[in-house]
C-alpha positions as a Markdown table, in Angstrom:
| # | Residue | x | y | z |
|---|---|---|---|---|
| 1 | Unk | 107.5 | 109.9 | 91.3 |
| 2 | Unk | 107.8 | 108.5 | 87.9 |
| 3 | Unk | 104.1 | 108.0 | 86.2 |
| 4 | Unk | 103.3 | 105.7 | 83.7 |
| 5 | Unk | 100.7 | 106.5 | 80.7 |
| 6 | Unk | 99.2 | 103.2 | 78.7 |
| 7 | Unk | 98.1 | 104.5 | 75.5 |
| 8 | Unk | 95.4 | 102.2 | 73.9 |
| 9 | Unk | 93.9 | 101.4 | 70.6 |
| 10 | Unk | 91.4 | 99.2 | 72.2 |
| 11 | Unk | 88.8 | 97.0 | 69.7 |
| 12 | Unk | 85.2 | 96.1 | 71.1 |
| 13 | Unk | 86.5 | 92.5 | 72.0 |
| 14 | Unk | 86.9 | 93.1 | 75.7 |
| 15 | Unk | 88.7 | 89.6 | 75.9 |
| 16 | Unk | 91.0 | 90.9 | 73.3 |
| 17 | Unk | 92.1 | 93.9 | 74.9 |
| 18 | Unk | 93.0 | 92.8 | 78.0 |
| 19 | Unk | 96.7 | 91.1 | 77.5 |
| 20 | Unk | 97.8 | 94.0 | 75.5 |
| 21 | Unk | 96.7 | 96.3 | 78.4 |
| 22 | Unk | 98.6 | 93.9 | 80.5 |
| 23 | Unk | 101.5 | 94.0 | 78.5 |
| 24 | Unk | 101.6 | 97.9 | 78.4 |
| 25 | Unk | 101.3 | 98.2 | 82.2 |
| 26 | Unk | 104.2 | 95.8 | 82.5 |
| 27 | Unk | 106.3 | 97.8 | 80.3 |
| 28 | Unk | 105.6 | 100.8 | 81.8 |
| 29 | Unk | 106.5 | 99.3 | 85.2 |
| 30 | Unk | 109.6 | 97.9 | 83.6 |
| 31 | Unk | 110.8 | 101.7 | 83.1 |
| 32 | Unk | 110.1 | 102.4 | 86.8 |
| 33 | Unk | 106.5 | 104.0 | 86.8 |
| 34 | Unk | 104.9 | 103.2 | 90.2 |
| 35 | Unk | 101.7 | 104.8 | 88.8 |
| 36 | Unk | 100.3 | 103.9 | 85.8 |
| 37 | Unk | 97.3 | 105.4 | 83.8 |
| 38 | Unk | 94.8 | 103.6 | 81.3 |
| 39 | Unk | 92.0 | 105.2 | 79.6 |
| 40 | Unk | 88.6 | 105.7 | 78.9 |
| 41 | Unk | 87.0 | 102.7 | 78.4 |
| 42 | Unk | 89.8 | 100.1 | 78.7 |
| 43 | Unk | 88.0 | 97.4 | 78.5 |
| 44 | Unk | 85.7 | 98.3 | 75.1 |
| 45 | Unk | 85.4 | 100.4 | 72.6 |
| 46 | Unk | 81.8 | 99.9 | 70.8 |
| 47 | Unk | 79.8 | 102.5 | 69.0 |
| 48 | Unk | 77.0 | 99.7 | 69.5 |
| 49 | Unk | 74.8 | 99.7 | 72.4 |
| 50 | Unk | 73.2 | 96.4 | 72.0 |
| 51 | Unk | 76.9 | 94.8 | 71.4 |
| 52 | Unk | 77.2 | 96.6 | 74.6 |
| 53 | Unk | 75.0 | 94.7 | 75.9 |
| 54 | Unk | 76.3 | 91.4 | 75.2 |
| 55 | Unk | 79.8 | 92.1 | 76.1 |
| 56 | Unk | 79.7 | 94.5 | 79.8 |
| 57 | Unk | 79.7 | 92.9 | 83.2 |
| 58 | Unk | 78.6 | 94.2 | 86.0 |
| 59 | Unk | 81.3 | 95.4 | 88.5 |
| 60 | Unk | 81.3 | 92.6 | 90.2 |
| 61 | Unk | 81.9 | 90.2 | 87.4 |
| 62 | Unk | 84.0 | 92.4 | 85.7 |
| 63 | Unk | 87.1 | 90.4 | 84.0 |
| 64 | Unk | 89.1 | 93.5 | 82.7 |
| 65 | Unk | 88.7 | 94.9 | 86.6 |
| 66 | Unk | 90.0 | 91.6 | 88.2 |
| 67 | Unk | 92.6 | 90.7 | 86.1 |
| 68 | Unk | 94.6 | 94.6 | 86.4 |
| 69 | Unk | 93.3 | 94.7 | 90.5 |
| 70 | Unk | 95.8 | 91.5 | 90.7 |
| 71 | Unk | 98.0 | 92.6 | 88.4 |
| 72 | Unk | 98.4 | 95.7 | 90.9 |
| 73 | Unk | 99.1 | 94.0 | 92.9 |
| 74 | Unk | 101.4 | 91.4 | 91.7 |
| 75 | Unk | 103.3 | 94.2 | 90.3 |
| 76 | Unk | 103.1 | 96.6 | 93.8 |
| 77 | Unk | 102.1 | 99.5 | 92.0 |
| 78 | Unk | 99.4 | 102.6 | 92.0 |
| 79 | Unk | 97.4 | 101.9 | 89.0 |
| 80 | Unk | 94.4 | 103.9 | 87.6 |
| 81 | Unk | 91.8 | 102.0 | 85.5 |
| 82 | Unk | 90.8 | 104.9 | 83.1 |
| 83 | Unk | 87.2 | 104.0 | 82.8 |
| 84 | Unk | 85.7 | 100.6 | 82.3 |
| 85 | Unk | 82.2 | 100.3 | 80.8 |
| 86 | Unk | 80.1 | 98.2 | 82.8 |
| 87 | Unk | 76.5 | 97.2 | 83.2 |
| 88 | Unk | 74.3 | 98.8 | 86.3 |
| 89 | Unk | 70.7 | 98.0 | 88.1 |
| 90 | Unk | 69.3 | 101.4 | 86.4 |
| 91 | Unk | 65.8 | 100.3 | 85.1 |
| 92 | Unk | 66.5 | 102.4 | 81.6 |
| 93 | Unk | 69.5 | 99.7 | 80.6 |
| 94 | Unk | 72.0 | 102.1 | 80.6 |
| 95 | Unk | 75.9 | 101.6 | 81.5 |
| 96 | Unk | 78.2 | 103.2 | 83.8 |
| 97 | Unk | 81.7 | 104.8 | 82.6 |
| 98 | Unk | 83.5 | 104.2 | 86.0 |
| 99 | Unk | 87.3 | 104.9 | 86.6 |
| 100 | Unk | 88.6 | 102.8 | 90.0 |
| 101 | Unk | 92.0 | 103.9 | 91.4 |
| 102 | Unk | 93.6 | 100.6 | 92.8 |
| 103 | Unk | 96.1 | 100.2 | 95.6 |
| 104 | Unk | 99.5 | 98.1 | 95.9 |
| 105 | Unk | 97.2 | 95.5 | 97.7 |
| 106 | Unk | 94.9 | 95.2 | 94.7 |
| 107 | Unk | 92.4 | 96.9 | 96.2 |
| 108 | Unk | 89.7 | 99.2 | 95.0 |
| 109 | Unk | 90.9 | 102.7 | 96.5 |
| 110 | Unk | 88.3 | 104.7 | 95.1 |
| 111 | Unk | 85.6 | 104.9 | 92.3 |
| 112 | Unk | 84.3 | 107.7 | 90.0 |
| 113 | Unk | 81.6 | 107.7 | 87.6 |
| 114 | Unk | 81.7 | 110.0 | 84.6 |
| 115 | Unk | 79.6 | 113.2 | 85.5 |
| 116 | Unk | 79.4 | 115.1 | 82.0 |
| 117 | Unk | 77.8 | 113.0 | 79.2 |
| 118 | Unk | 79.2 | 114.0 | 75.5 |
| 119 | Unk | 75.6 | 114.6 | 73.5 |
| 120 | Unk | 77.6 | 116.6 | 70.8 |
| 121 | Unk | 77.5 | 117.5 | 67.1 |
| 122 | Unk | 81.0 | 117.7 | 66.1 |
| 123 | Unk | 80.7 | 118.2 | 62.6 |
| 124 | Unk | 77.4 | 117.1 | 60.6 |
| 125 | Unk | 78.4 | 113.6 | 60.0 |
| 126 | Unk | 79.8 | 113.0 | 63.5 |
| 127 | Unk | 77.3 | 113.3 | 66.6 |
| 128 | Unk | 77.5 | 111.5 | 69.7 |
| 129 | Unk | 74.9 | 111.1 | 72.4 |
| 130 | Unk | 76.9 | 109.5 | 75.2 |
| 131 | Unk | 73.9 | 109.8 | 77.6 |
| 132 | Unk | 71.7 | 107.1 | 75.2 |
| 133 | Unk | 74.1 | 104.5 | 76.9 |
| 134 | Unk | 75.8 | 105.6 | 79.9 |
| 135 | Unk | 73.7 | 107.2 | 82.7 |
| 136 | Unk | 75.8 | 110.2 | 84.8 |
| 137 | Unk | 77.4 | 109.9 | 87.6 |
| 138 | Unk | 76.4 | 112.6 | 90.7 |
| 139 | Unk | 79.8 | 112.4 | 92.9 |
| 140 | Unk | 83.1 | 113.8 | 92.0 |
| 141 | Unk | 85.7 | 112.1 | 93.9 |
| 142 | Unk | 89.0 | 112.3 | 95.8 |
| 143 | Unk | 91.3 | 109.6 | 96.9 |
| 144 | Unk | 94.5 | 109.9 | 99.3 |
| 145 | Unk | 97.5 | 108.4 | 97.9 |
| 146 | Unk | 101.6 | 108.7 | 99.3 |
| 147 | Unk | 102.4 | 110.8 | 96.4 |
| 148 | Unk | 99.6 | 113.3 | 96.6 |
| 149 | Unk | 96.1 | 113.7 | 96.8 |
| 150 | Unk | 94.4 | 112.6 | 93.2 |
| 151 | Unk | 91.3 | 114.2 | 92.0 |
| 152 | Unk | 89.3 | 111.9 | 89.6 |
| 153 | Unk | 87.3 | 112.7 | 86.1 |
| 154 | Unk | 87.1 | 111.2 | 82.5 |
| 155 | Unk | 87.4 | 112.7 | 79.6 |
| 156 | Unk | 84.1 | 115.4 | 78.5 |
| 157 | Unk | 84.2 | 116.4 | 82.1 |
| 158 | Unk | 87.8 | 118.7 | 81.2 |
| 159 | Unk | 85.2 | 121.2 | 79.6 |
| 160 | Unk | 83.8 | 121.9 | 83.5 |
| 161 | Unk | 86.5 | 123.7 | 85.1 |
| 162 | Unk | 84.4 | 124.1 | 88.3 |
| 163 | Unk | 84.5 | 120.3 | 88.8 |
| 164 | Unk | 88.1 | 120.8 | 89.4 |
| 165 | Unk | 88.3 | 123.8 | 90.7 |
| 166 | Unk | 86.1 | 122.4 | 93.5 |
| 167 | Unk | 88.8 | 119.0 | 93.5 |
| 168 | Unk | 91.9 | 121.5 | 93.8 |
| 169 | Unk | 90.3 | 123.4 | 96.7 |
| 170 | Unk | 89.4 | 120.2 | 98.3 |
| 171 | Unk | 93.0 | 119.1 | 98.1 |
| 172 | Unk | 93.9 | 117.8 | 95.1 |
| 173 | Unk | 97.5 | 118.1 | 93.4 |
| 174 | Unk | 96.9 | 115.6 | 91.1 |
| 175 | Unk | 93.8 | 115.6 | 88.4 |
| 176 | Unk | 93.0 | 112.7 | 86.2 |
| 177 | Unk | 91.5 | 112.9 | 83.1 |
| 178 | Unk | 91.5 | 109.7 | 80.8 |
| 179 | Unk | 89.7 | 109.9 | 77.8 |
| 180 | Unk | 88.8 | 108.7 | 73.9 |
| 181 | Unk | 88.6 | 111.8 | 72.5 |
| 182 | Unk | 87.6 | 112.8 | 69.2 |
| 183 | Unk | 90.3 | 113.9 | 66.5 |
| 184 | Unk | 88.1 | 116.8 | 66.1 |
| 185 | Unk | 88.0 | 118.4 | 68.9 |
| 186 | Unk | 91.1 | 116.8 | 70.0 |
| 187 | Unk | 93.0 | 118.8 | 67.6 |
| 188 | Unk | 91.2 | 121.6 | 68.2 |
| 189 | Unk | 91.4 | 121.3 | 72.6 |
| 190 | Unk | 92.6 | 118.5 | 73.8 |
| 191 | Unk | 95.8 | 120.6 | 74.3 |
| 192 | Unk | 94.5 | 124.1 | 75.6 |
| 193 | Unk | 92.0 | 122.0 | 77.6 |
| 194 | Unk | 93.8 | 120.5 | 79.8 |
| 195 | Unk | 97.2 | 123.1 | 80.3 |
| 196 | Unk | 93.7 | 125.2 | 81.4 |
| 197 | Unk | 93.3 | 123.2 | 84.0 |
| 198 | Unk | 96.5 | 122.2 | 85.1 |
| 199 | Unk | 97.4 | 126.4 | 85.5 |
| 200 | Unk | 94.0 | 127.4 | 86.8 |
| 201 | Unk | 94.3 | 124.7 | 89.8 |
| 202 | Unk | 98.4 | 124.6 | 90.4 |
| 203 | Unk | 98.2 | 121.0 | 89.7 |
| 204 | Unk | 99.3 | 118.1 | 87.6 |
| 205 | Unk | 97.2 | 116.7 | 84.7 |
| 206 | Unk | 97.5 | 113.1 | 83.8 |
| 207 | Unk | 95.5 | 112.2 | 80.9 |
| 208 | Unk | 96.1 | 108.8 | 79.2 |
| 209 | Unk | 93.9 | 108.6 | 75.9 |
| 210 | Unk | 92.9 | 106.1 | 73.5 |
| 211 | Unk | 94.0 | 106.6 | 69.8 |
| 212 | Unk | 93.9 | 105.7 | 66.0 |
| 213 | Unk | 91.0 | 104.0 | 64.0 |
| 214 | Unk | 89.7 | 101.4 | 66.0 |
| 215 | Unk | 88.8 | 97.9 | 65.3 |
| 216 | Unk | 84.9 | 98.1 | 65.7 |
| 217 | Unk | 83.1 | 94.8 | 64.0 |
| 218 | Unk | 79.9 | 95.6 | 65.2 |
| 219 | Unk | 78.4 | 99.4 | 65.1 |
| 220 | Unk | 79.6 | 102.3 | 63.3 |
| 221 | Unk | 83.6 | 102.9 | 62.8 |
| 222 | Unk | 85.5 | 105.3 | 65.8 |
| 223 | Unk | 88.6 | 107.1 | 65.7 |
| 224 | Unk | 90.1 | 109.0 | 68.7 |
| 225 | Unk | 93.0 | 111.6 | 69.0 |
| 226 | Unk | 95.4 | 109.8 | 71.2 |
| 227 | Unk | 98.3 | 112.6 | 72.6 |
| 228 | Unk | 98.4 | 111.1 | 75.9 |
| 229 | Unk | 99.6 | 114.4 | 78.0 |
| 230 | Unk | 101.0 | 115.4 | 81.3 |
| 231 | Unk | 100.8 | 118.8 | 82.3 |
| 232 | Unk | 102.7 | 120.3 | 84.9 |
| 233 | Unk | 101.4 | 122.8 | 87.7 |
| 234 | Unk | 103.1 | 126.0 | 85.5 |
| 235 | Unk | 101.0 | 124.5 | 82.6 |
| 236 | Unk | 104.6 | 123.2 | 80.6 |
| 237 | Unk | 103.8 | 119.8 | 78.7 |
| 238 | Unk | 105.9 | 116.9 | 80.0 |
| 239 | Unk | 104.6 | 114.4 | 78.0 |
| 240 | Unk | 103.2 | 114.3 | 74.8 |
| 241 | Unk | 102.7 | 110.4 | 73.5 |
| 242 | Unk | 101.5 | 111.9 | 70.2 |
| 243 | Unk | 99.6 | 109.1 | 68.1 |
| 244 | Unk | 101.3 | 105.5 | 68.7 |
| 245 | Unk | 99.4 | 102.6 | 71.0 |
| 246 | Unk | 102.3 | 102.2 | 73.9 |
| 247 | Unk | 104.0 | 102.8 | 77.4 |
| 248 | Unk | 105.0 | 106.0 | 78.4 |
| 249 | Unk | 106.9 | 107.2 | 81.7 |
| 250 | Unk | 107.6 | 110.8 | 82.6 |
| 251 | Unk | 109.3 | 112.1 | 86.0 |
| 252 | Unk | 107.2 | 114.3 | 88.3 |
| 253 | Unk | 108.2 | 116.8 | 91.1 |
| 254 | Unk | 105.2 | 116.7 | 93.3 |
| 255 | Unk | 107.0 | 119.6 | 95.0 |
| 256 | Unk | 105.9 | 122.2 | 91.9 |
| 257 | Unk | 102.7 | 122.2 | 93.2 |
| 258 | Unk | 103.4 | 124.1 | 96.4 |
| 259 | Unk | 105.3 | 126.1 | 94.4 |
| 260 | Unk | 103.1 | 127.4 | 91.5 |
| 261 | Unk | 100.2 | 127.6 | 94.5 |
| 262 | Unk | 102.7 | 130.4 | 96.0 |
| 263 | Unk | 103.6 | 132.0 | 92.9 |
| 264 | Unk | 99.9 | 132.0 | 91.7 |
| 265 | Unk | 97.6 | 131.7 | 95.0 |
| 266 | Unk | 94.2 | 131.8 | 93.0 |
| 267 | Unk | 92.7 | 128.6 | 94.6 |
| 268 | Unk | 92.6 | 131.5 | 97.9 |
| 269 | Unk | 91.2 | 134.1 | 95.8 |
| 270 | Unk | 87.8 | 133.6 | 94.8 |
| 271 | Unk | 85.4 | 136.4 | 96.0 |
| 272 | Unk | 81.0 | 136.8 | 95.3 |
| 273 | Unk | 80.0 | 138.6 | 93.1 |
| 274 | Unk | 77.0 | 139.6 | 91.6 |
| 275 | Unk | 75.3 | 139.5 | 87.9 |
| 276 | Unk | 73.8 | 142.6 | 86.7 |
| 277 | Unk | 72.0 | 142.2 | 83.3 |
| 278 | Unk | 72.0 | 146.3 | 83.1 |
């Protein structure tokens, strides 16, 4: 199967980033992907919860989610929406950061809400408390697909590894992970991170990112890591979109997974144990 990775440098305009999504998807399908990846939070990128506000739909009403359902189908392909932030019913005001795999059809296959909020200090002059905005979601999620069985998550989630463990021994042989990560820690993890997780779980990663200084005009300035990766079951790097907005298309063997599963059967080896403080 030949996946396609949309790397984005995506503003807070929502109706701004939309055709250049567009025209990213299209390339990519133009070099044969018939899945293609977008990040976290395709739709907007704010550091401002009360431009937020003004600017997220609900699901329902959701512009960015229409337009690339259609173009999903118009184009006949698998495409996953990385994460799109979008307004809820929750009585505190705060967002969802939900990833929705669509079908050929256009249809919504499945939906994941981001489980792991990032409340970090990265360094003393950048913090981030994801949860302020964006309430957590409670459900990890699997969907069924022709080409394998995809596990969903976005971004902070890759520091759980029992999240996908659970996914892998569920079934999954592929894991998502789109995210906007910070150059930070994305120099320092992003990498280790996610090869982790591919080898611990004999599975492909796919992990379309956001990247370079974005264009915030409300709210305090962002920068993300970009390296769009895809990370094979042995834990060898496929892809690597280093720091450039853009289309990128890499060639999987869905049959490696079987095949590192045998070499490696750890999914099968998990035993209980006790802990002794002694």
């Amino acid at each position: 199967m030949r996946a396609g990775l949309i790397q984005l440098n995506s503003s807070d305009d929502p109706v701004a980033n939309l055709p250049r999504t567009q025209g990213l998807i299209a390339q990519a399908v133009g070099q044969g992907a018939k899945f293609v990846a977008t990040p976290e939070v395709t739709n907007v990128l704010s550091t401002s919860r009360s431009h937020q506000k003004s600017v997220l739909q609900h699901e329902e009403q959701d512009q960015t989610l229409a337009t690339l359902r259609k173009q999903a189908a118009d184009l006949g392909i698998w495409l996953l929406i990385g994460s799109i932030g979008l307004l809820t019913e929750d009585t505190d005001g705060r967002f969802a950061n939900r990833s929705f795999l669509i079908d050929p059809q256009g249809k919504i296959k499945a939906r994941y809400d981001k489980i792991h909020m990032f409340d970090v200090q990265v360094t003393e002059s950048e913090t981030y408390r994801e949860s302020d905005g964006y309430r957590p979601g409670e459900t990890a999620t699997l969907a069924e697909t022709p080409f394998g069985t995809v596990g969903m998550s976005i971004c902070y989630d890759m520091r759980f590894p029992h999240l996908y463990r659970q996914l892998a021994q569920a079934g999954a042989t592929i894991l998502t992970a789109p995210a906007a990560f910070s150059p930070v820690t994305g120099a320092a993890h992003w990498h280790s991170l996610l090869r982790a997780r591919a080898i611990e779980n004999g599975c492909f990663v796919i992990a379309p990112a956001q990247t370079g200084d974005h264009d915030i005009r409300k709210g305090k300035p962002r920068s993300t890591y970009g390296h769009s990766l895809v990370v094979d079951p042995w834990g060898e790097v496929l892809l690597d979109a280093g720091a450039e907005e853009g289309a990128y298309v890499v060639d999987l063997d869905l049959g490696q997974v079987e095949v590192a599963r045998k070499r490696v059967p750890s999914l099968s080896h998990d035993r209980p144990f006790r802990l002794d403080r002694g």
